[in-house]
N, C-alpha and C positions, 0 to 999 in steps of 0.2 A: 321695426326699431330694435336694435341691439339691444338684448339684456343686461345686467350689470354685471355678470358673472358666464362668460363661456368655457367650453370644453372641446379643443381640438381633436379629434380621432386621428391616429397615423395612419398613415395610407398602405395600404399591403398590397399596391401591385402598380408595375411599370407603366408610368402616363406620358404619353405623347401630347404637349399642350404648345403654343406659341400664345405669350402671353404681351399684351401690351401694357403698359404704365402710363401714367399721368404726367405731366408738361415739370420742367422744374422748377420749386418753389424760389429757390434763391437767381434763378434767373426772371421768373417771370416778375417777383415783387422789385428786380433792377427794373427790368425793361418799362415797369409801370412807370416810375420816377424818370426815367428816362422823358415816355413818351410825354409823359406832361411839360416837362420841360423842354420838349421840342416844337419847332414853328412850324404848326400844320399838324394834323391828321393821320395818326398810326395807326395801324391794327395790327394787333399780336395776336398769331396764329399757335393754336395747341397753347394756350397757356395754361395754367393749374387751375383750377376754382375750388379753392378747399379754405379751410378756416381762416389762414393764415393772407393766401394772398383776398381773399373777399374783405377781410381789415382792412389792408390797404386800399383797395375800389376804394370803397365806400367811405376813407379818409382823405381820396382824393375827390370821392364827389362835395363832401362836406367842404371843403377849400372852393370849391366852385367850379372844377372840371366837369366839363361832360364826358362819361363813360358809357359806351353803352356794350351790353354781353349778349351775345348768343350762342347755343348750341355747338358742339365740336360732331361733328358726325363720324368721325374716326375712334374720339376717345368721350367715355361719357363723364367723366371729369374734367373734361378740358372743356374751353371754352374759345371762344374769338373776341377778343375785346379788342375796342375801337375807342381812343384817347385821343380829345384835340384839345392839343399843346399850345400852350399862350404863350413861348417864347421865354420862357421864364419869368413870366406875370402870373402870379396864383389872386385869384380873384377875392376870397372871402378872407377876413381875418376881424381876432374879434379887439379888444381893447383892456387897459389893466383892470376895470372895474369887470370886464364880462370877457374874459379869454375864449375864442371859439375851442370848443372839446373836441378832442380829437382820442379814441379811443382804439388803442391797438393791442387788447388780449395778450396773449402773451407770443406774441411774435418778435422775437429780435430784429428780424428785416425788418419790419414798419414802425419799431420804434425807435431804431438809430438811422433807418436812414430819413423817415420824417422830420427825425431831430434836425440833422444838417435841414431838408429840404425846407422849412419853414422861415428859416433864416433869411430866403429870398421874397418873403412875405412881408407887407408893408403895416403888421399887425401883431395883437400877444395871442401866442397860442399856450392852448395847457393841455399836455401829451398826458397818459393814464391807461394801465390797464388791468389786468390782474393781479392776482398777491401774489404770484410767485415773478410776473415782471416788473415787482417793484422791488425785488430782493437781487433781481441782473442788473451788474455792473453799466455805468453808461459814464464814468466817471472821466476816461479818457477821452470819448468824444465831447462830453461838454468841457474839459479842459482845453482841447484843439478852438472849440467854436468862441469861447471865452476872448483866445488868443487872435482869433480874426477880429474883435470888436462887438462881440453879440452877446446878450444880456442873458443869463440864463440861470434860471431861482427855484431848484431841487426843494419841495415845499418843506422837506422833512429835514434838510440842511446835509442829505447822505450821497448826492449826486446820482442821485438814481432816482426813477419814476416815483409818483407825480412831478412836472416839472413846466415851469411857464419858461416861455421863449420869446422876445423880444426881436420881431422880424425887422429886417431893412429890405425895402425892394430897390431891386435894380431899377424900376422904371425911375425911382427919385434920386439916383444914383448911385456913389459910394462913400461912406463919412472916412474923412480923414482930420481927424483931431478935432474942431469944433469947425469946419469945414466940410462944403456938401457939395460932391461933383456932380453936375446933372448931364445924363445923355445928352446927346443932340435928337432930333426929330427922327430922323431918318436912321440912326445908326440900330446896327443891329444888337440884340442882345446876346446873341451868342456867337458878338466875336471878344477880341480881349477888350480893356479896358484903354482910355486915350492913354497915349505914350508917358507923357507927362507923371502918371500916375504909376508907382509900384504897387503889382499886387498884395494882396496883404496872404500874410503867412503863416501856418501853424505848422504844429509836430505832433503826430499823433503815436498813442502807444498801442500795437496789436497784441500785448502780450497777455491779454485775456479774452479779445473778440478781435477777428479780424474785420467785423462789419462795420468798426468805427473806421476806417481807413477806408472800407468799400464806400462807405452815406458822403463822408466830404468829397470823394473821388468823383462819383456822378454830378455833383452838385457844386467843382470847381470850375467849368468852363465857364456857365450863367455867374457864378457869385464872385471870381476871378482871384479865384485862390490857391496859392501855393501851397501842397500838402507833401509836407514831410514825413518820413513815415520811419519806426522804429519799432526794436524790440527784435525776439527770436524767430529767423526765419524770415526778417522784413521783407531782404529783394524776394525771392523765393516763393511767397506765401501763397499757395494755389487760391484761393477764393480772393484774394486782391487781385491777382495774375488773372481770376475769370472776366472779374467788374473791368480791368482793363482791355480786354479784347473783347466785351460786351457792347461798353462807350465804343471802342473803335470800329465795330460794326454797327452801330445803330443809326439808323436815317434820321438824325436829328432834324433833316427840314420836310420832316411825315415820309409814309410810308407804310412798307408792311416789314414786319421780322419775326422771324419764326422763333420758337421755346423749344428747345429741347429736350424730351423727355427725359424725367428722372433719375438718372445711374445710382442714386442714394436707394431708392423706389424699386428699382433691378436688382440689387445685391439679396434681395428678399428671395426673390424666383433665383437666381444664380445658386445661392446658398441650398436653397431647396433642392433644386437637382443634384445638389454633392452631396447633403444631405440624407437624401431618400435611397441612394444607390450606390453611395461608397467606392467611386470607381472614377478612376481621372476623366476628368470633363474636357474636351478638347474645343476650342472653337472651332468654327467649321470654316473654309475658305471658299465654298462653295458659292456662297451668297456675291452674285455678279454686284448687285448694287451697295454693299458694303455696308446695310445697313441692320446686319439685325447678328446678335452674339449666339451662337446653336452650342448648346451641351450635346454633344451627340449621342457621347454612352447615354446619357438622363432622358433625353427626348423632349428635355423642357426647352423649349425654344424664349427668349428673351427678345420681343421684336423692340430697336432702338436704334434710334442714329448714334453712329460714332459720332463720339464727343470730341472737342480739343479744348474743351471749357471748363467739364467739371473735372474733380479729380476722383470721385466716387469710378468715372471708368476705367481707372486702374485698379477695379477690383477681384478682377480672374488672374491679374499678374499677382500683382502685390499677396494675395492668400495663395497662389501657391495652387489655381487649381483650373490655369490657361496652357495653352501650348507653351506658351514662353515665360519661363519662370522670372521674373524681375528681380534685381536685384534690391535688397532692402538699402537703401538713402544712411539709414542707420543701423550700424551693425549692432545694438542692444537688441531691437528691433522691429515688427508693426508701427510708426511710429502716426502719431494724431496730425501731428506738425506737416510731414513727410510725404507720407505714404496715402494714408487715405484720410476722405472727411467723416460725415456722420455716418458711413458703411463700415467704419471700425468695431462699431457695436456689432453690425449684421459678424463681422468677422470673431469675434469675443466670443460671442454666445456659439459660434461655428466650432472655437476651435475646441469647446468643452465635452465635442464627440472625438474630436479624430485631431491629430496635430494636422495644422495648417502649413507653417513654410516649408517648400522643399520635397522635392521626392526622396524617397530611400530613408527619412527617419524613420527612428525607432514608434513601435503604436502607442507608446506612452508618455512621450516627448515632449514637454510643454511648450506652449508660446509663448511670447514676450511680448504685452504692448506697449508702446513708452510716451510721453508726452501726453497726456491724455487729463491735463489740468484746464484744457478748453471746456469736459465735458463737464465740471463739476458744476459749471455757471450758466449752464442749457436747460430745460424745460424743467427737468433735475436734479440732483446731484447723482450726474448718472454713473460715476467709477463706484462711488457706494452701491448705487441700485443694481450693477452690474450685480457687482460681486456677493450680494445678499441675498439677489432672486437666483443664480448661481447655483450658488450655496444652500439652497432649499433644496434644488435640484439633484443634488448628490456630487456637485462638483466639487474639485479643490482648486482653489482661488487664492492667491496672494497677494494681495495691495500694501506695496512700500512705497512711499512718496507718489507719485503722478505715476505709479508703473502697476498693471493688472501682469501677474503671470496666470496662464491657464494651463491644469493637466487633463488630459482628456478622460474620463472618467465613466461609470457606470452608471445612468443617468436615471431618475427615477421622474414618477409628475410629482408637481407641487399648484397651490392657489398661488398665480404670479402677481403680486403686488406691480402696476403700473406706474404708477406716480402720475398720473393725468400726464404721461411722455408718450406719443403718438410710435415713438423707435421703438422701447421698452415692450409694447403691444405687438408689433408685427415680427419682433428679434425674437422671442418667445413666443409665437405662433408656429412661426415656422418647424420652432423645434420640439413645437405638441406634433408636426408630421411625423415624427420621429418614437417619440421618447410617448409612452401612455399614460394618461393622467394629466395632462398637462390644462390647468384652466386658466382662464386669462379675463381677471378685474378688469371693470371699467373700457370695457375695448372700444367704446364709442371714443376713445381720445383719439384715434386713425385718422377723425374727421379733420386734424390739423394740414395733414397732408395727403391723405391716401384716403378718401371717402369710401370708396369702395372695394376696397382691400380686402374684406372678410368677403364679398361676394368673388372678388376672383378663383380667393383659395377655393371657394366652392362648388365654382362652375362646372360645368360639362367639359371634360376634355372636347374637341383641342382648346376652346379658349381660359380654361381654368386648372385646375388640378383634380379635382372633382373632389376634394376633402370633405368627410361629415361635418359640420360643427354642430352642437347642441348647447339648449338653454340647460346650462349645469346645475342650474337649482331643480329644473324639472325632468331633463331626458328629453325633453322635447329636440328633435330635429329641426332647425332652423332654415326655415323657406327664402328665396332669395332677394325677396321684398323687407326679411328681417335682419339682412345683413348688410346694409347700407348705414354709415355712420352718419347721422345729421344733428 
């Protein structure tokens, strides 16, 4: 069991590791909603089993799905989960006097896409999770589901968690004004709706989560809804962009589909090898089957499927530290919107050693990242935490509106305040490989996404890094039964 307080040792000599990561959280917690709402029998191969998508399981078993999980023999985080889909018929729902509970911790995925997904529920449901997900935004998705005809009663009157929901199921039709269309016997539920009838339609705003426009998107074909979508960045938006090519691959009538591992989860190892050796990191071309990104100067090897899903795998362009330097989207520059997703942090905290865009800057160069009003509404308010835990560290940091500039600086250690933010923890680990001193609060928060994150950093080359970590209250050396976050 993790202590509550660790202490990173930097590493003083060249590691040769090929390191594997965990399934993606934002794809597996789709493909879960997915497979419920598909007709037949899925199994999702490599998916995450970490805090976040295990909420969800287990809010789909409470609805009535059968889920059953076993073992990933490749990844010890991962799993195989097997989901049969009722077609868009969710079985258990409770009523206004006893709402079935449905509790989703503080996962964003499971609690905006639940929101939409219950709506096809013939029952009141009451969504609930931690104090800090009752303080994220949900206001533009229950204004979209409002706008479809669905009943929806924020208990605190703030449009955000706790919140009761008033399901309609598709089996008993669709209301339209004090009228109720019923299927026929035979028809299917996951095709459109009879001709006669116009879908009903909403607008949703992404300009504080893009996951309300991801929850109604998996859950328009079953509920037959027209989503409109608006705000910065609407066509554009990588994580709507992924949920779209996610639906259009997925075997709604059963099957298997694979999860692709992490790039958010990668950018930690990517980081470390530029990191620990200061030296352009080249991908390798070598790799016949195209799947795995090699630092060759570092020798940290990152094994991963190329992605065309997430946008975290534009993270060796976009920092400035791949064969091909990408152009920044926005010339301010790093942009949150743009450029990359939750590996902006991994890049933040990167570029407070060494400037990141570009070859040939000067060594004391700062970055620029921009747009980064998404992150204030995440596990924390991470531009603040950014720049605070930073700023312990002997960096210079400036925050003007949604903008972090970083100068690369003489870094010293500090106690890093985590915020119970699973990033916060792995983003300042990496840079205790570096930098001495570096301890790191509460690092059992990894469990959200990355369970065994402190045991990679620790492992035996090749599959780890072989890093010390210690219990920093004691000196004790930390064994690798004590580095699993549960």
């Amino acid at each position: 069991m993790l202590p509550d307080l660790i202490e990173i040792k930097p590493l003083e000599k060249p590691v040769k590791a090929m390191i594997t990561v965990p399934g993606s959280k934002s794809i597996t917690n789709r493909a879960l909603i997915l497979a419920a709402l598909a007709d037949g029998e899925t199994t999702l191969r490599g998916a995450l089993w970490s805090e976040d998508t295990q909420v969800m399981a287990d809010c789909l078993e409470k609805l009535g799905f059968e889920v059953t999980v076993k073992p990933d023999p490749e990844e010890f985080c991962n799993r195989t989960i097997t989901v049969k889909g009722l077609g868009g018929k969710i079985p258990n729902a409770g009523n206004a006097d006893k709402p079935l509970e449905l509790f989703v911790g503080n996962a964003g995925t499971a609690a905006r896409f639940l929101s939409a997904f219950v709506c096809l529920g013939s029952g009141v449901y009451r969504l609930h999770g931690v104090p800090r997900m009752h303080e994220r935004p949900q206001a533009a998705l229950f204004k979209a589901l409002r706008e479809l005809g669905y009943r929806v009663e924020s208990e605190n009157g703030n449009d955000k968690l706790p919140a009761r929901i008033f399901g309609e199921s598709p089996l008993l039709g669709w209301s339209r004004g004090n009228k109720t269309h019923s299927k026929t016997e035979g028809q299917s539920l996951l095709t459109s709706a009879p001709t006669n009838l116009r879908p009903r339609s909403c607008t949703v705003s992404i300009e504080e989560s893009s996951q309300f426009a991801s929850a109604l998107l998996l859950c328009a074909k079953v509920g037959d809804w027209k989503v409109n979508i608006v705000g910065e960045n609407a066509e554009e938006s990588p994580y709507v962009s992924m949920t779209a090519k996610i639906i259009e691959a997925f075997p709604m009538g059963g099957g298997k589909f694979k999860i692709e591992p992490d790039a958010s989860s990668a950018s930690y190892f990517l980081a470390a090898s530029w990191i620990l050796f200061s030296a352009t990191a080249v991908p390798s071309n070598s790799d016949p089957a195209g799947g795995e990104s090699v630092l060759e100067r570092s020798r940290i090897w990152v094994h991963r499927s190329l992605s065309l899903l997430q946008v975290d795998s534009n993270f060796l362009e976009v920092t400035g530290m791949g064969h091909n330097l990408r152009m920044f989207n926005d010339p301010r520059g790093i942009s949150r919107s743009w450029d990359l997703g939750d590996s902006i942090m991994t890049a933040i905290v990167l570029s407070a050693v060494m400037p990141l865009p570009r070859s040939k800057v000067e060594s004391n160069a700062p970055t620029c990242f921009v747009d980064l009003a998404p992150l204030r509404l995440q596990e924390t308010e991470r531009v603040v935490a950014l720049r605070t835990e930073l700023t312990k560290c002997g960096a210079k940091v400036i925050e003007e509106g949604d903008t972090l500039t970083v100068y690369p600086s003489e870094l010293h250690g500090a106690e890093i305040e985590t915020y119970n933010d699973h990033r916060m923890a792995m983003c300042f680990a990496i840079l205790g490989l570096k930098v001495p001193g570096i301890k790191i609060k509460n690092p059992a928060c990894v469990k959200k996404t990355f369970p065994n994150f402190f045991q990679k950093l620790a492992a035996a080359p090749p599959h780890g890094l072989g890093a010390t970590i210690l219990d920093a209250k004691t000196g004790r050396k930390l064994a690798h039964e004590d580095l699993f976050a549960d």
